[in-house]
N, C-alpha and C positions, 0 to 999 in steps of 0.2 A: 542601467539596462535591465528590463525586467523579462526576468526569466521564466516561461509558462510550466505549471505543476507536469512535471514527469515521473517515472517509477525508473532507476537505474538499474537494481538486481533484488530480485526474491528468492530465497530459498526457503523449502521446506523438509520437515524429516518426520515420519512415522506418523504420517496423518495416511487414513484411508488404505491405498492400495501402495506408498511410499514406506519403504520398510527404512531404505539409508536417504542421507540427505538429498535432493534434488535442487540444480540451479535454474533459474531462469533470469538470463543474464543479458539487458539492452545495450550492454557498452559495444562499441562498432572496433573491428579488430584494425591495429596500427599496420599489418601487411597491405590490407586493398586501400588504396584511394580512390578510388573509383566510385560514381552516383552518391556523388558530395550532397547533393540535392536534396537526397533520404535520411541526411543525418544532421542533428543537432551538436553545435557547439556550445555548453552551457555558462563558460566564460566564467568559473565560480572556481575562489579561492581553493589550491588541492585539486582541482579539474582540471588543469588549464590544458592539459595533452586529450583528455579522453573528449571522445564523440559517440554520443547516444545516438541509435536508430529510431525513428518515428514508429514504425511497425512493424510488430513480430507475427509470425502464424506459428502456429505449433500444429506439428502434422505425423502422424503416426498411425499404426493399425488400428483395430477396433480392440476396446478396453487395454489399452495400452497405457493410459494414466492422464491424456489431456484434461481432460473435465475435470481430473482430482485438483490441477493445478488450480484452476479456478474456483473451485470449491474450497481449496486454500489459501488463496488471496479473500475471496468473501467470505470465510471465517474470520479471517483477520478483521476486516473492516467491520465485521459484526461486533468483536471484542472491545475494539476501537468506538464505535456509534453506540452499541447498545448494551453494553454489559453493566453500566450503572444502572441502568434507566428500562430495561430492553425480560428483565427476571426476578423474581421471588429470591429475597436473602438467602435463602436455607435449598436453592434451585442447583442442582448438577449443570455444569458447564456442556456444551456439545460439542465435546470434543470426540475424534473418531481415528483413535491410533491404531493402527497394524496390530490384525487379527492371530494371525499365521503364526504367533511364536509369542510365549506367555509373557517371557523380557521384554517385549514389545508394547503390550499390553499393560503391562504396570508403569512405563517410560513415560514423558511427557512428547506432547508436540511439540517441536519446536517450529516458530515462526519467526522469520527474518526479513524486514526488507529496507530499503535506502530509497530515497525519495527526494524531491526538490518541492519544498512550499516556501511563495513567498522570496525567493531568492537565497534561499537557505538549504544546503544539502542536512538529512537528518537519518540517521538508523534505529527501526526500533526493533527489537530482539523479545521474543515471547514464548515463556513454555509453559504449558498447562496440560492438567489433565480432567479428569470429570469431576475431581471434587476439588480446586482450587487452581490460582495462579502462582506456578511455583517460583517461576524470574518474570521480572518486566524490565527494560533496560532501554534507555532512550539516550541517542546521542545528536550534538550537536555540533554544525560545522558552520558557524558565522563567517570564522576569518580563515576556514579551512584546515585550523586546529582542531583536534576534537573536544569537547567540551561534554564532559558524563552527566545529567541532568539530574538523573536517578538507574539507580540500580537495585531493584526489589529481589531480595532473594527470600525465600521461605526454608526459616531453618526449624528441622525435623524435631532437631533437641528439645528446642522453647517452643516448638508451637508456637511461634511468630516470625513477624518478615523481619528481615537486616536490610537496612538500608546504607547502601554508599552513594558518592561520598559523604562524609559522616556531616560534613559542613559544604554545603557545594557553595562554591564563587561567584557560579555566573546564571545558577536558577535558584530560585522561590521555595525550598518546599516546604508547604504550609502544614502544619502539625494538623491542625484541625482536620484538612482535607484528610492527609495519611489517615487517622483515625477513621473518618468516615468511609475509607476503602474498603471494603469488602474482599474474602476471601475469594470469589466468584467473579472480582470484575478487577479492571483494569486502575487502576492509579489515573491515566492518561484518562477513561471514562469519564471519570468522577471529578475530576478537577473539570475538567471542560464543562461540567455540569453545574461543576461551582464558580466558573466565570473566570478561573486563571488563564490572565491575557498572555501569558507565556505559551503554554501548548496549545492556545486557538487555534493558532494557521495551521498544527499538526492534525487536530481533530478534524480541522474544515477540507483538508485536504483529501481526509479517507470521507466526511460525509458528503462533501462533493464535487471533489476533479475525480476519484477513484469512482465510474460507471461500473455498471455489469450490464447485459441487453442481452435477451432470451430469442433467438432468432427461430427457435425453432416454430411448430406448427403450434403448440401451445403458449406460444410467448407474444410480446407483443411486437408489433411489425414495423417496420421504417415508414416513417409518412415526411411530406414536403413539413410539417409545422415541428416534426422531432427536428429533421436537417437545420431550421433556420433557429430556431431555439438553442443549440449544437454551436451554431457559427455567430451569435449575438453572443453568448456568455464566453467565446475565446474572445471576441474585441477586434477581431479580423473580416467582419463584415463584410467591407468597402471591397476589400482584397480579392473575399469569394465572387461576391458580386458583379466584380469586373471579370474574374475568371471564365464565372456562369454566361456572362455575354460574350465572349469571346467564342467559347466553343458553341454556343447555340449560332452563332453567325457561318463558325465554318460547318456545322451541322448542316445548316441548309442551305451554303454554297456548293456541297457536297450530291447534296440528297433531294434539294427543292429541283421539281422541275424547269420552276419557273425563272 
């Protein structure tokens, strides 16, 4: 059964206008059962109770922190797409930790989120500030065990990263890649750039199931050839299409004079 790329929970902490951690969390609560219709069962080892929603809105007053969320999920994916490829070696990170309080300010970002590529649940954990990546920590759930891929941590003492585990089982990591990491970019970056068929589906998943769309007056706007482009790359086409016929029929049994 193939399961289509979803995001289960993101959290962030001390980015932007986030002083403490923040959840944003799609698993569907076990009290309602009700509007089964809305929610996804992902049938994946470790899953097997929980049901993901298809769509959240986040709604709140003005400058209330919505847009930070999203500006910290595209951070992420910035870290993820372009932090090998994306900046100058010797380049500051852009990162934007809480203002308000100097502890704050010297902290790192921390980024978290869980994800499904591929039929594979995975977690990747990141903290950074503007002059390196201090953790990168990616995990993996094949058979709904966890499996730790890698675990970068930057230790202060040596001026360099610790990696666990020290021998991993069930991933690759390639000494040469580690070398070629950069203090400024991600591990997960850089291998993807060097062709490790391991973290593919992880890279492919933030360069392209994870969208962002600027709706506003300066963004760009929905058009019929975005929708079908949208509905060709899930593979459900036929689905839409039949859909799309059905209601233009009761459309204009409704509304046609004739």
């Amino acid at each position: 059964m193939h399961i289509k790329p979803m995001i289960i929970e993101f959290r962030v902490q001390n980015h932007r206008s986030f002083r403490k951690e923040q959840t944003f969390n799609l698993a569907a609560s076990n009290y309602d059962k009700s509007l089964a219709e809305n929610l996804i069962t992902p049938d994946l080892a470790g899953l097997s109770d929980t049901r993901i929603i298809k769509a959240a809105a986040l709604y709140g007053p003005n400058a209330g922190g919505k847009t930070n969320v999203l500006l910290a999920l595209r951070f992420l994916r910035w870290l993820v797409v372009e932090s090998a490829t994306g900046q100058k070696p010797e380049a500051k990170l852009p990162a934007e930790p809480f203002r308000l309080d100097r502890e704050s300010l010297e902290a790192p970002t921390t980024l978290d989120i869980t994800f499904v590529a591929e039929n594979v649940r995975y977690e990747l954990a990141v903290a950074v500030t503007k002059q390196r990546v201090v953790q990168e920590r990616l995990v993996a759930y094949p058979s709904g065990r966890a499996q730790v891929w890698y675990d970068r941590v930057w230790n202060e003492a040596t001026k360099h990263y610790d990696w666990l585990p020290e021998k991993p089982t069930d991933f690759h990591r390639d000494p040469g890649i580690v070398e070629k990491t950069r203090e400024n970019a991600l591990f997960l970056s850089t291998a993807a750039q060097w062709n490790n068929s391991q973290v593919a589906p992880v890279y492919q998943w933030f360069s392209s199931s994870l969208q962002f769309m600027n709706l506003g007056a300066e963004g760009a706007q929905l058009s019929h050839e975005f929708t079908a482009q949208m509905v060709n790359r899930s593979g459900d086409a036929r689905k839409y299409r039949s859909e799309e016929r059905r209601v233009g029929k009761e459309c204009r049994s409704r509304w046609s004079p004739y």
